[in-house]
C-alpha positions as CSV (number, residue, x, y, z in Angstrom):
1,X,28.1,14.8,-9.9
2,X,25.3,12.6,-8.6
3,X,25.2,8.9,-10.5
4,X,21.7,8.2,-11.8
5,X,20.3,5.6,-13.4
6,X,17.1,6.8,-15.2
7,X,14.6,5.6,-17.7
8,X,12.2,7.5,-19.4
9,X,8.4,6.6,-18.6
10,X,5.6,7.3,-19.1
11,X,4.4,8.3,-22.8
12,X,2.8,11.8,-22.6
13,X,0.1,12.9,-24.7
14,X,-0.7,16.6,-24.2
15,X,-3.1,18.8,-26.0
16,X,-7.0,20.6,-25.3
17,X,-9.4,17.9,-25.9
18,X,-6.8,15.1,-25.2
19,X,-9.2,13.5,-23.3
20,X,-11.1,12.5,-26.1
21,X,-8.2,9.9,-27.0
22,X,-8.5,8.1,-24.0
23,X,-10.3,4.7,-25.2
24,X,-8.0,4.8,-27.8
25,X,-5.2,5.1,-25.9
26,X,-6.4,2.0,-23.8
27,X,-7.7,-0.1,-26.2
28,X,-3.7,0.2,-27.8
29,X,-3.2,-1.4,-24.1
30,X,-4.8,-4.0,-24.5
31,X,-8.2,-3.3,-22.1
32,X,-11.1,-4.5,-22.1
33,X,-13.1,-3.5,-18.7
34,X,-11.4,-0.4,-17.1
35,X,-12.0,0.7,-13.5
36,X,-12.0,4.5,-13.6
37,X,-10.7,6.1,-10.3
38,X,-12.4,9.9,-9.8
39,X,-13.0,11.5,-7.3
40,X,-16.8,13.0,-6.1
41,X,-15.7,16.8,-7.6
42,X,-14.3,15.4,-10.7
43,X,-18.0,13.2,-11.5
44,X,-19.8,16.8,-10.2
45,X,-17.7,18.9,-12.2
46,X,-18.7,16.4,-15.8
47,X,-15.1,15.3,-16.5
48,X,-15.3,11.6,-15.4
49,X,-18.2,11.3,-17.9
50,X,-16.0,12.2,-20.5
51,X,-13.3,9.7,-20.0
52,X,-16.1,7.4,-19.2
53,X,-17.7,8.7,-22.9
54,X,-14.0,8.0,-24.7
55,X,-13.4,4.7,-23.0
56,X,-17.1,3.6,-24.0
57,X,-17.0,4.9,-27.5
58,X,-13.7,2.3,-28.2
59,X,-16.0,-0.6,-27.1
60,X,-14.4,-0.8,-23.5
61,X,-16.4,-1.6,-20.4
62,X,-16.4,0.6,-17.8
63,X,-17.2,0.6,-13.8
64,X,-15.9,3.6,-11.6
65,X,-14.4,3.7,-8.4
66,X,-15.5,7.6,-6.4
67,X,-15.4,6.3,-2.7
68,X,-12.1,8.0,-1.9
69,X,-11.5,12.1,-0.4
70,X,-8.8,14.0,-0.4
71,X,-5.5,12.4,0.6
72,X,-6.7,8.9,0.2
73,X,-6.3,6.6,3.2
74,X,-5.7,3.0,3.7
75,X,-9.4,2.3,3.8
76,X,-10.4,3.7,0.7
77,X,-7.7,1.7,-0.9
78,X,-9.2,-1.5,0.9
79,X,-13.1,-0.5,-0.3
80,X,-11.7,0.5,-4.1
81,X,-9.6,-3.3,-4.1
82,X,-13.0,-4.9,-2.7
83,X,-14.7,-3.1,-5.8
84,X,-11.7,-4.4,-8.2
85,X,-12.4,-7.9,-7.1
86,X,-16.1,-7.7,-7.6
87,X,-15.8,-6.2,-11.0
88,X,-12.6,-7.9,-12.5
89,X,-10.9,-4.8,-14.5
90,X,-7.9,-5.6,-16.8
91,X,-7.1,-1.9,-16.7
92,X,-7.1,1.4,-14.6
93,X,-7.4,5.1,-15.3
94,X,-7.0,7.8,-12.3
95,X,-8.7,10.6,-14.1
96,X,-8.6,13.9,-11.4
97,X,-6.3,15.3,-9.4
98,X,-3.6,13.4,-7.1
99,X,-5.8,12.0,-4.7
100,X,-7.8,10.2,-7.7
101,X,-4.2,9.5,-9.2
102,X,-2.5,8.0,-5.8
103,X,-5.6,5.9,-4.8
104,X,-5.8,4.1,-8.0
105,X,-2.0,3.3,-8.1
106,X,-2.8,1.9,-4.2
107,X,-5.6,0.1,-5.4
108,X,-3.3,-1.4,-8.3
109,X,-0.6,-2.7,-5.4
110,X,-3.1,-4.7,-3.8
111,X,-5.5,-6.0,-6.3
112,X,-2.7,-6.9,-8.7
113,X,-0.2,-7.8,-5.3
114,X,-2.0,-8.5,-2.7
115,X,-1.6,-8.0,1.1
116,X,-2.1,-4.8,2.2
117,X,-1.4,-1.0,1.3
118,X,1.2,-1.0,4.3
119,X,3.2,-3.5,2.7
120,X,4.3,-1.8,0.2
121,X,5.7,1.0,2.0
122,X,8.9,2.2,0.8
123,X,10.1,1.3,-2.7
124,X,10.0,-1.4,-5.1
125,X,7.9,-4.0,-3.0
126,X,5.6,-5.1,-5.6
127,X,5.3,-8.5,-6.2
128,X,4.1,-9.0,-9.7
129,X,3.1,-7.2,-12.7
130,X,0.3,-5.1,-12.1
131,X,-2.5,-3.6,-14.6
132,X,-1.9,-1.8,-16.9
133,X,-2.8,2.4,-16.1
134,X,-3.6,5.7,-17.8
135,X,-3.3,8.8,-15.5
136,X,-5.2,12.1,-16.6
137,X,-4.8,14.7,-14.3
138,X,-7.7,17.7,-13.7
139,X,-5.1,19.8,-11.4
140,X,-1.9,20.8,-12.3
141,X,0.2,19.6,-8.8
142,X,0.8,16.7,-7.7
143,X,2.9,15.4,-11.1
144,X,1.4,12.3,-9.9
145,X,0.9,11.1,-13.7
146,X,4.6,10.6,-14.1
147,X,5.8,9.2,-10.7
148,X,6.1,5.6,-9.7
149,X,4.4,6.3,-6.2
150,X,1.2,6.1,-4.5
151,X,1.3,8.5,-1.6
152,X,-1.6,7.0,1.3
153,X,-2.2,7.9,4.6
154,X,-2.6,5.8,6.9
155,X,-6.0,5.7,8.0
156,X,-5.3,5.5,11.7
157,X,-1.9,7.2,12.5
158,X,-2.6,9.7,9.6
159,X,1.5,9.1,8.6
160,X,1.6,9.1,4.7
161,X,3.3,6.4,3.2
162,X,5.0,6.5,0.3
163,X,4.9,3.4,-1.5
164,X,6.6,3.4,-4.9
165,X,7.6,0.5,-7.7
166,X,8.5,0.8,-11.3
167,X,5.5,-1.5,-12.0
168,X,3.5,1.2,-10.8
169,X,4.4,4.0,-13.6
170,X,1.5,5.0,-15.7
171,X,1.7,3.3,-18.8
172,X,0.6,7.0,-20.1
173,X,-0.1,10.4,-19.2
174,X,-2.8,12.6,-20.9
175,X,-2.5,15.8,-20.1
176,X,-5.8,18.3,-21.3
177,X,-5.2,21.5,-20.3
178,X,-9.4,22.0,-20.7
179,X,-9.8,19.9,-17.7
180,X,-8.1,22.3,-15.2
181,X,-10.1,25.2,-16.0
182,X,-13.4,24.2,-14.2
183,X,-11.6,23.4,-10.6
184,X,-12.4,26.2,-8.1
185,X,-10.0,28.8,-7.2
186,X,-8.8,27.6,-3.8
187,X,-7.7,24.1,-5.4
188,X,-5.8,26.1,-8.5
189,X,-3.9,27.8,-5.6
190,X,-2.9,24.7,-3.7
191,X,-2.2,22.6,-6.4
192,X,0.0,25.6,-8.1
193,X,1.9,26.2,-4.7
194,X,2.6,22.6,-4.2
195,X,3.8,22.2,-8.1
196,X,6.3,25.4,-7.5
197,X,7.8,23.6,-3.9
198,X,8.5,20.5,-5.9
199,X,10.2,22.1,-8.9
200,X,12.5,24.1,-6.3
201,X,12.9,21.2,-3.6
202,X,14.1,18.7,-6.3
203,X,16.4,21.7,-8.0
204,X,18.6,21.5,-4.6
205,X,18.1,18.3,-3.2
206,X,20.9,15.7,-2.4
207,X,19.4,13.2,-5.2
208,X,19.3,15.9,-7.8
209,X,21.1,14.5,-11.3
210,X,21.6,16.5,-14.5
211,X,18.6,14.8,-15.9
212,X,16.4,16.0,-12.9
213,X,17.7,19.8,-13.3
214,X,16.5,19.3,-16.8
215,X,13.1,18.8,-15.4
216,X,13.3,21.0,-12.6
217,X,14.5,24.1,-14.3
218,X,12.2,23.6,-16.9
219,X,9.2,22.6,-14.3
220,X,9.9,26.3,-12.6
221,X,10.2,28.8,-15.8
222,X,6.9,27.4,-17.0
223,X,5.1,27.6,-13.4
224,X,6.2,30.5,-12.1
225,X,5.6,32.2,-15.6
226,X,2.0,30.6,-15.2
227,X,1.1,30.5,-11.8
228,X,-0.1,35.0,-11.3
229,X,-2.2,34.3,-14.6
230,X,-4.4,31.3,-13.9
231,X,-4.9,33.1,-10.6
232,X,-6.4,36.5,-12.1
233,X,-7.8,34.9,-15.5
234,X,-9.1,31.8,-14.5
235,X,-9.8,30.4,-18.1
236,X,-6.8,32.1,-19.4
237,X,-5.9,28.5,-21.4
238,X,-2.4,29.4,-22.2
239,X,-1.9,30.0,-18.6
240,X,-3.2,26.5,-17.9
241,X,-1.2,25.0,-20.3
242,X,2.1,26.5,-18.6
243,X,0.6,25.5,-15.2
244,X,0.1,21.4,-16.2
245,X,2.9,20.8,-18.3
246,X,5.0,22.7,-15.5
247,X,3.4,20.4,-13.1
248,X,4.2,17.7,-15.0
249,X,8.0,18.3,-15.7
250,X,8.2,18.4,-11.7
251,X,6.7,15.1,-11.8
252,X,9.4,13.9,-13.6
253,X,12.1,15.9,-11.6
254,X,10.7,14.2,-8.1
255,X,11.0,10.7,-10.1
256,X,14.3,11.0,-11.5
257,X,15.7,13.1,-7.7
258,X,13.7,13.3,-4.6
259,X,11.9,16.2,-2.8
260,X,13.1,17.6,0.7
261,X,12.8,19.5,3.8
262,X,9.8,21.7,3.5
263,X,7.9,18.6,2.2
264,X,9.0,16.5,5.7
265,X,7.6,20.0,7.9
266,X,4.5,19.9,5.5
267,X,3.4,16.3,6.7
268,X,2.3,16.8,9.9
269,X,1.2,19.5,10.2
270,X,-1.5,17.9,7.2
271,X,-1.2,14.9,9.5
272,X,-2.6,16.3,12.6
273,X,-4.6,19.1,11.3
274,X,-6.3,17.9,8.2
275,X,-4.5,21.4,6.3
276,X,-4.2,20.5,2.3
277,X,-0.6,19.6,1.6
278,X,-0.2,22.2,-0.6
279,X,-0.7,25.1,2.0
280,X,1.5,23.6,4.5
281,X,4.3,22.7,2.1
282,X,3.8,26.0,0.5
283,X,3.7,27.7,3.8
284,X,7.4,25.9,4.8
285,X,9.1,26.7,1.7
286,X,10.2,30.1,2.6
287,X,11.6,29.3,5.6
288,X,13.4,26.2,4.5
289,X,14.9,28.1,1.5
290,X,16.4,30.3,4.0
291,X,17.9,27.6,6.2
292,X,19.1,26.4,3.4
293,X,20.6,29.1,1.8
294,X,24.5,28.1,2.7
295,X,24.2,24.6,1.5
296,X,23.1,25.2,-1.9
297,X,25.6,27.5,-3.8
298,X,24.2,29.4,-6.7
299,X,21.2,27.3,-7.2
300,X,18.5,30.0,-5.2
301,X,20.6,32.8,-7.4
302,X,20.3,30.7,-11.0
303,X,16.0,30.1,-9.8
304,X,16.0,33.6,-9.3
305,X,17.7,35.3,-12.4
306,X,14.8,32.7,-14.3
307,X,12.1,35.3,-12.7
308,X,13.5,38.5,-14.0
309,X,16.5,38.0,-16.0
310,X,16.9,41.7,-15.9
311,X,16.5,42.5,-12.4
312,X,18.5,39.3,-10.6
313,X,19.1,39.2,-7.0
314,X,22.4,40.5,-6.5
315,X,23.4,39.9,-2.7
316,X,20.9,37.8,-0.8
317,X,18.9,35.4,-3.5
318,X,18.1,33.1,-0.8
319,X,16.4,36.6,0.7
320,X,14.8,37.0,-2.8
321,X,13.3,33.6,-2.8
322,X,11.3,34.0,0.2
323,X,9.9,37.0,-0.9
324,X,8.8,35.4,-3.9
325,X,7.5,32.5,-2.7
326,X,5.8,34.6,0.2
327,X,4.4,36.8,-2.2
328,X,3.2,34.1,-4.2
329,X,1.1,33.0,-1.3
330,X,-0.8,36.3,-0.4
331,X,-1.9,36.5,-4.0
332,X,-3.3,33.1,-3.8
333,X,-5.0,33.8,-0.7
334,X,-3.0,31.5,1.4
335,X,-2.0,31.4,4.9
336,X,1.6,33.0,5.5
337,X,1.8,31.7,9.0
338,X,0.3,28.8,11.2
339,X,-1.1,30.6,13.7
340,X,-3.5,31.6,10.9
341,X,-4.1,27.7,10.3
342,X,-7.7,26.2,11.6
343,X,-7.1,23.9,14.9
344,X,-3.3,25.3,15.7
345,X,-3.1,25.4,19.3
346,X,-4.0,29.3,21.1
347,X,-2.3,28.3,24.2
348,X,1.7,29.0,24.6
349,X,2.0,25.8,26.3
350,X,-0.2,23.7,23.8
351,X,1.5,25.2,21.1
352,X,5.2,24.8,22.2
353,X,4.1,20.9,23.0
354,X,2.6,20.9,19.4
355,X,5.5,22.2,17.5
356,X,7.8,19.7,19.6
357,X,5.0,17.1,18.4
358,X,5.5,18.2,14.8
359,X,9.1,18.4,14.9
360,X,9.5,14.5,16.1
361,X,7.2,13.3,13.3
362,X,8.6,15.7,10.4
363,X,12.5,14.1,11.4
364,X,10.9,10.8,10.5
365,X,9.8,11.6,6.9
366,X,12.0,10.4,4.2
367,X,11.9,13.4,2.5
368,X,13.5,15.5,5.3
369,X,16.9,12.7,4.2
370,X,17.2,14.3,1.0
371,X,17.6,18.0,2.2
372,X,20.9,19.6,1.0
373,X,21.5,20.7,4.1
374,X,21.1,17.7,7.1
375,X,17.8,18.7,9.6
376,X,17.3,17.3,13.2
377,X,14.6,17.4,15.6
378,X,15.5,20.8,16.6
379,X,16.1,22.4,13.1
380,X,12.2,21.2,12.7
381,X,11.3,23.4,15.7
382,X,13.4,26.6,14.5
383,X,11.5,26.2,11.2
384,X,8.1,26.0,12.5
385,X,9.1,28.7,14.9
386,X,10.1,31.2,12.1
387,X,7.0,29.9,10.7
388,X,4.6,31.0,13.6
């Protein structure tokens, strides 16, 4: 049995119209002027105004931070700390989805830290206390509300760096299922793919403690119960619930275990193509589930029996699993292979140099370290091969 040493963070308010007691929430923390991280969609879509309303109705001061895209880079960090030191918060909220959550935990390193975003990459490298946060999350994917970590790329090389501390945990999560229901039907479908890799990766992965499987199991019942519905019924609220409280115990599983190989195959292919991590790693995660199949015991079998209890897989779970998870995909009108991926290579030769490219990058991600069964440069190429 894996040791562990765990504490429990952060407090977790959950409930439709949550959002609403976000000054409150705050104001028990102690702010006074709160820099609120959203992105552009989340201000178009209305939902930063109504953290912005709740904050404002406690009496708190408020100046928002939307200079950031998608995968936040080292350069947004730098513009959002230049903003911090010009308005002097006491306190952050990341109110969207995990890019709004990840750059304002990057802007926290360095305003409260300084130095750069690069040096804290890798774990527990902050160097004081930092603010005070309140993460609300609008998607239901990342579980970036309950982790430690800011994931940034860097702007140049494009190489995501993980860059985690304890002073970084959210102070509290609000989760309001109401929030998710406006974001279009691509990002329900990436953000619901990448939730499902995380509560599988961090079922099997070397890291993975009784406390984690807690998480993990739990994280995959509700999203893979969840997951078909907000797909047909968009506003289908029960669904949603499933969907970001399912997100959100894989948060937890990831920050009490780690993730693993399908996550190191995702990065660079995001990294050189610009593809949303949730298609990659949802894309890899049949094929690493098979590789992975004789290193993990009845674990693919025990996911499996969760699905339909009355119909488990009797012979070849592993098998099972990738039809799942395949399935899963088509329905959410995802990519199966990556030759149906904008900017893969058409030549044989560009595309065997590519995957070789890929391969050498994905060995270096930490993630790859905590696959139950060990990868190397060429185990990389096999998978994006099968994956072609």
């Amino acid at each position: 049995m894996q040791d562990f040493d765990y504490q429990l963070r952060p407090r977790i308010v959950f409930g439709a119209n949550s959002i609403g007691r976000l000054g409150k929430l705050a104001k028990e923390l102690g702010a006074s002027r709160v820099l609120l991280v959203s992105d552009p969609g989340v201000v178009a879509a209305g939902i930063y105004e109504k953290g912005k309303e709740s904050l404002q109705s406690e009496g708190l001061a408020v100046v928002g931070y939307h200079d950031f895209a998608e995968n936040p880079n080292t350069k947004h960090v730098d513009r959002g700390v230049a903003y911090a030191r010009e308005t002097q918060p006491d306190f952050i909220v990341g109110l969207g989805g995990g890019s709004s959550m990840d750059c304002a935990k990057g802007i926290n390193f360095v305003y409260s830290c300084g130095g750069t975003m690069h040096d804290y990459w890798g774990v527990g490298k902050a160097t004081k206390e930092m603010l005070p946060m309140i993460a609300v999350p609008t998607t239901s994917g990342t579980g970036s509300e309950t982790q430690s970590f800011a994931l940034i790329s860097d702007s140049d090389t494009h190489v995501k760096m993980a860059c985690g501390d304890p002073k970084a945990a959210c102070r509290v999560a609000v989760l309001d299922p109401l929030l998710t229901v406006s974001q279009p039907a691509g990002v329900t479908a990436l953000t619901g793919m990448d939730a499902i890799t995380h509560a599988l990766e961090t079922f099997v992965c070397k890291k993975s403690t009784p406390i984690s499987e807690c998480y993990s199991l739990e994280a995959w019942q509700r999203l893979t119960s969840g997951f078909p519905g907000v797909l047909s019924e968009p506003d289908n609220i029960a669904c949603r619930s499933e969907m970001q409280l399912g997100a959100c115990f894989a948060g937890m599983a990831i920050e009490a275990s780690m993730l693993g190989g399908a996550h190191a195959l995702a990065n660079p292919i995001t990294a050189y193509l610009g593809t949303p991590h949730g298609q990659a790693v949802g894309m890899m995660m049949p094929h690493i589930v098979r590789f992975n199949s004789i290193a993990v015991g009845d674990r693919y079998a025990r996911l499996m029996r969760m699905v339909d209890p009355l119909n488990p897989p009797s012979s070849d779970p592993s098998g099972a699993l990738f039809a799942l998870l395949q399935g899963l995909l088509r329905e959410s009108g995802l990519c199966t292979s990556l030759r149906q991926l904008a900017g893969w290579p058409t030549s044989d030769h560009d595309e065997k140099t590519f995957i070789l490219k890929m391969a050498e990058l994905a060995a270096k991600q930490w993630t790859g370290a905590f696959n139950p069964r060990p990868l190397s440069v060429s185990d990389f190429v096999d998978l994006y091969l099968a994956a072609l």
